[in-house]
C-alpha positions as CSV (number, residue, x, y, z in Angstrom):
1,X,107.5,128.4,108.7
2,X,110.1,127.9,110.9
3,X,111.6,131.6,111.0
4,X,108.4,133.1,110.4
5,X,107.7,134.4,114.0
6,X,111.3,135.8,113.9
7,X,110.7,138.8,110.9
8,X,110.4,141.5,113.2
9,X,113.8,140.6,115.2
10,X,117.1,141.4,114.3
11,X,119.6,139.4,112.2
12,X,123.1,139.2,113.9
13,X,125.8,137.4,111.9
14,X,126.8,134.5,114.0
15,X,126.8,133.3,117.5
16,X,129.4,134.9,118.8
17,X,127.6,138.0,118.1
18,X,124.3,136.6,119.7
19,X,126.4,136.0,122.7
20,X,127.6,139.6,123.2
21,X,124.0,141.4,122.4
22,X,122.7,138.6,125.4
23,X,126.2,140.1,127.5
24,X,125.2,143.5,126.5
25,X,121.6,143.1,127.9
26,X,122.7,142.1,131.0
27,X,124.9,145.2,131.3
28,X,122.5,148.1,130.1
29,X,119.1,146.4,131.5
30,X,121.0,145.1,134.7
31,X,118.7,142.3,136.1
32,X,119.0,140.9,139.6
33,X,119.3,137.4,139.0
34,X,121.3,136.3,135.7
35,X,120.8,132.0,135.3
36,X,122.8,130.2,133.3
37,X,120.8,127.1,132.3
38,X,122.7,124.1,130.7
39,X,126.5,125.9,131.8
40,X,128.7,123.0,130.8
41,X,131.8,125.1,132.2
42,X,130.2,128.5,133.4
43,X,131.6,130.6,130.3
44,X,128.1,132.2,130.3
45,X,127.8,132.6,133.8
46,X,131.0,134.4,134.5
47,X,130.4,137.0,131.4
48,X,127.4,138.2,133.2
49,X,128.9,138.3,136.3
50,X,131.8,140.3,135.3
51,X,129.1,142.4,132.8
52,X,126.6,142.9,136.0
53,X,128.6,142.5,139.2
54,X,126.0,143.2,141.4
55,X,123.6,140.5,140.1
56,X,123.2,136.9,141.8
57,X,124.2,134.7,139.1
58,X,123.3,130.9,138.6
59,X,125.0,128.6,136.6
60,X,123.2,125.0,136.3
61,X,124.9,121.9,135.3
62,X,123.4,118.5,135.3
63,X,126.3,116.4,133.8
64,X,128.6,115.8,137.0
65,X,131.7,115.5,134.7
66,X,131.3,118.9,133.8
67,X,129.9,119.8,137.1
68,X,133.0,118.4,139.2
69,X,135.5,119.6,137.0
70,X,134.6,123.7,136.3
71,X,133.6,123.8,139.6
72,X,136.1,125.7,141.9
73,X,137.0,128.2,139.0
74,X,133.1,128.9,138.4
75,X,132.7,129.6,142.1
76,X,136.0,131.6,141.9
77,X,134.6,134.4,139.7
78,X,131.2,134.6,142.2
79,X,128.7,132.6,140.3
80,X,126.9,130.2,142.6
81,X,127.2,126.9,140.4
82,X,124.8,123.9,140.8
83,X,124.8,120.6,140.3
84,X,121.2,120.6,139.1
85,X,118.9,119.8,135.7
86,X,115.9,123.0,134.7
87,X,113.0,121.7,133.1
88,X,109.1,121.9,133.2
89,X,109.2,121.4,137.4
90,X,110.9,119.4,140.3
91,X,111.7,115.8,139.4
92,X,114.4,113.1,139.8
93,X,115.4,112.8,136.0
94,X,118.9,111.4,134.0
95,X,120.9,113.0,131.9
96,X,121.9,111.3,128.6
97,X,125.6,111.7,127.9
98,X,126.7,110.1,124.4
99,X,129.6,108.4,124.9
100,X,131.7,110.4,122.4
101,X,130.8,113.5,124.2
102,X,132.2,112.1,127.3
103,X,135.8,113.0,129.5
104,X,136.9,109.6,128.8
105,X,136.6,109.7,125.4
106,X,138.9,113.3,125.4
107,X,135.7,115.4,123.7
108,X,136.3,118.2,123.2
109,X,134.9,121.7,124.9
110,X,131.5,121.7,122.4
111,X,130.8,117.8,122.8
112,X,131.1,118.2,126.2
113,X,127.8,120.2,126.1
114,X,125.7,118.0,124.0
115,X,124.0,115.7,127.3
116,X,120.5,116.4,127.5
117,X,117.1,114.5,129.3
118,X,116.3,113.4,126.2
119,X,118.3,110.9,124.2
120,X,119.4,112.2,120.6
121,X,118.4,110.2,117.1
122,X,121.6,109.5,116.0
123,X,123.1,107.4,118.7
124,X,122.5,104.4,121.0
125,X,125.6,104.1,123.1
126,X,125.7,106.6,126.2
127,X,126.7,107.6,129.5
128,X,123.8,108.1,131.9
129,X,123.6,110.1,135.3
130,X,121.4,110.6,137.8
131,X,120.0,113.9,138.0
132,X,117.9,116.2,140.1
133,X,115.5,118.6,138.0
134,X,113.8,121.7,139.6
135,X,112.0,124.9,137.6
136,X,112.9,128.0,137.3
137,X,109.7,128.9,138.7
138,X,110.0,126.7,141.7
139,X,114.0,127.2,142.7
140,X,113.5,130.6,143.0
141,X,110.1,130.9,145.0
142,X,112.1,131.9,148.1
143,X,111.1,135.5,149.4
144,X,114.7,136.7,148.6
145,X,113.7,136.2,145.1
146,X,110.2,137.4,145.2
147,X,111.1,141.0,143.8
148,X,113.8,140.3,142.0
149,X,114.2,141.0,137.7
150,X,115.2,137.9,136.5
151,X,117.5,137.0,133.0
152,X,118.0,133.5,131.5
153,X,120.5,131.9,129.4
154,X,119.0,128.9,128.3
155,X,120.9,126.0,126.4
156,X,119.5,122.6,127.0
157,X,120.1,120.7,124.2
158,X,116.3,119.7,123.3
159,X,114.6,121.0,126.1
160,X,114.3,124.7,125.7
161,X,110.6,124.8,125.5
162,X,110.4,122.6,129.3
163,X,112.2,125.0,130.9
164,X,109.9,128.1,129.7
165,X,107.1,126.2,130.6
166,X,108.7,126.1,133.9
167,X,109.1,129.8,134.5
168,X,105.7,130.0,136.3
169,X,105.6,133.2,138.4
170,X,109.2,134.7,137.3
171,X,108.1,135.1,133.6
172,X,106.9,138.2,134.3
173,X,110.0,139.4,136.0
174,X,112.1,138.1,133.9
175,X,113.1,140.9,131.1
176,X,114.5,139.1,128.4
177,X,115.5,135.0,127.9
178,X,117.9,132.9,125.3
179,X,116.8,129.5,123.4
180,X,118.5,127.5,121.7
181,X,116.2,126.1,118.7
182,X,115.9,123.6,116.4
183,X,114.2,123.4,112.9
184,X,114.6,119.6,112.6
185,X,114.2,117.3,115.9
186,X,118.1,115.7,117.0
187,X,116.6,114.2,120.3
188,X,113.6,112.0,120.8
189,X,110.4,113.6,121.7
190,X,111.3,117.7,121.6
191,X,109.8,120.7,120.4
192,X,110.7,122.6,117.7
193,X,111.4,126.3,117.1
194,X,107.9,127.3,116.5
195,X,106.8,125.6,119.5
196,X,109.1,127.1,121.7
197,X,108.8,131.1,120.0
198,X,104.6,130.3,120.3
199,X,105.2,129.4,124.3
200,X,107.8,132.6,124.1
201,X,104.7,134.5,123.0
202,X,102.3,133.0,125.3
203,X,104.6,134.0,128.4
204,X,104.7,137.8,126.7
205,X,108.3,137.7,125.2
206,X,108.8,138.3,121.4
207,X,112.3,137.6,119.6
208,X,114.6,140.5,119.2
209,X,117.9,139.2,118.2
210,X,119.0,136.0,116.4
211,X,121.0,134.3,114.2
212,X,120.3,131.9,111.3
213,X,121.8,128.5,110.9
214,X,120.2,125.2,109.0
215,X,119.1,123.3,111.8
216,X,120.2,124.8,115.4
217,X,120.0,128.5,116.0
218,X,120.1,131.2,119.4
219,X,117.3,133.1,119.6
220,X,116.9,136.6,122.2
221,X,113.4,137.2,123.3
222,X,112.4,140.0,125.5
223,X,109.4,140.4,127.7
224,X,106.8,142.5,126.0
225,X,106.2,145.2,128.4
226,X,109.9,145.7,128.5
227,X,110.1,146.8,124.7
228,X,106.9,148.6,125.1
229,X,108.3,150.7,127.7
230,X,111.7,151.2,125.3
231,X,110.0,152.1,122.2
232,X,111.0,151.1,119.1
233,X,114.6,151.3,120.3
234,X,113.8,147.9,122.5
235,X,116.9,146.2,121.3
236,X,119.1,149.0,120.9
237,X,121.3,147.5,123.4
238,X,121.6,144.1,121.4
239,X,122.5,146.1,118.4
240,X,125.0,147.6,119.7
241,X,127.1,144.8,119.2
242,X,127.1,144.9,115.4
């Protein structure tokens, strides 16, 4: 059941391929505002900005060791980076960092991405931090934003289907989105992939492009009006990348 909303999407054969079809996107369907939700060290961020120049794009990092130290060389490519948690709406929240996924403890570059709001099932000891939480929806009610086409990059360890529900009035200028999903739960309390691809649907996105993995997977979905108005050839740009 859990990859049964995804038969009409295309197969890619890894992530890094996932990550150039989301690239891609960005270049051939050029939104306004690209966010990076969940940065860890802007890697994401700075692709689209060098894929889109002319888009605003928004790199959020809740863990202030990651935060403090990609700072300055996020900033340095033009992607406005902040210090900032993206859930279901505005809050004052904490961010749970295992201690093996910490600087002190020399993780390394993919541990360091593993805090998250919600504290994982398979450890006790961790390093928590203080964290400001705002929506989507909410941090970019501002008129400046209020026409603006919208794409998201969302990798929150967990929390995937909180920040969709927090898309409010930019879901339906937003043209396409990332999740990262899981088929079995690794932090307390989360949704699972068919929760999240059934709140996907609800907002009027269906998944284009993914790729398969056990347990933790990327999915691509694009907003439904979008593909109408492409055709069958909806994805063509994600393809591309094969």
């Amino acid at each position: 059941m859990a990859r049964a909303g995804l038969a009409g999407a295309f197969l890619v054969d890894g992530v890094e391929a996932l990550d150039r079809a989301f690239v891609d996107l960005v270049r051939d369907l050029q939104p306004a505002v690209v966010t990076d939700v969940g940065s860890r060290d802007g890697e994401m961020a700075i692709l689209c900005q060098q894929a889109q120049p002319a888009a605003q794009v928004f790199a959020f990092e809740a863990n202030p060791e990651n935060f403090f130290e990609h700072a300055t060389a996020v900033a340095r490519h033009g992607v406005v980076f902040v210090p900032m948690a993206v859930g279901a709406g505005r809050s004052w929240t904490s961010i749970q960092v295992p201690r093996w996924a910490t600087a002190a403890q020399h993780a390394n570059r993919t541990r360091r991405g593993v805090g998250s709001l919600r504290p994982r099932h398979d450890t006790r000891d961790y390093v928590t931090y203080a964290a400001a939480a705002t929506s989507l929806g909410e941090f970019f009610a501002l008129p400046a934003h209020r026409e603006a086409t919208f794409a998201h990059w969302i990798d929150v360890e967990g929390c995937s289907h909180e920040v969709l529900e927090g898309l409010g009035p930019i879901a339906e200028r937003t043209l396409f989105f990332k999740i990262e999903v899981e088929t079995r739960a690794h932090w307390q309390g989360q949704k699972l992939v068919d929760d999240c691809l059934r709140k996907a649907a609800e907002l009027g996105f269906d998944p284009v492009v993914w790729f398969d993995h056990d347990e933790q997977f990327d999915v691509i979905c694009a907003n439904r009006g979008l593909l109408q108005t492409l055709g069958d050839g909806g994805a063509t740009a994600a393809h591309s990348t094969r």
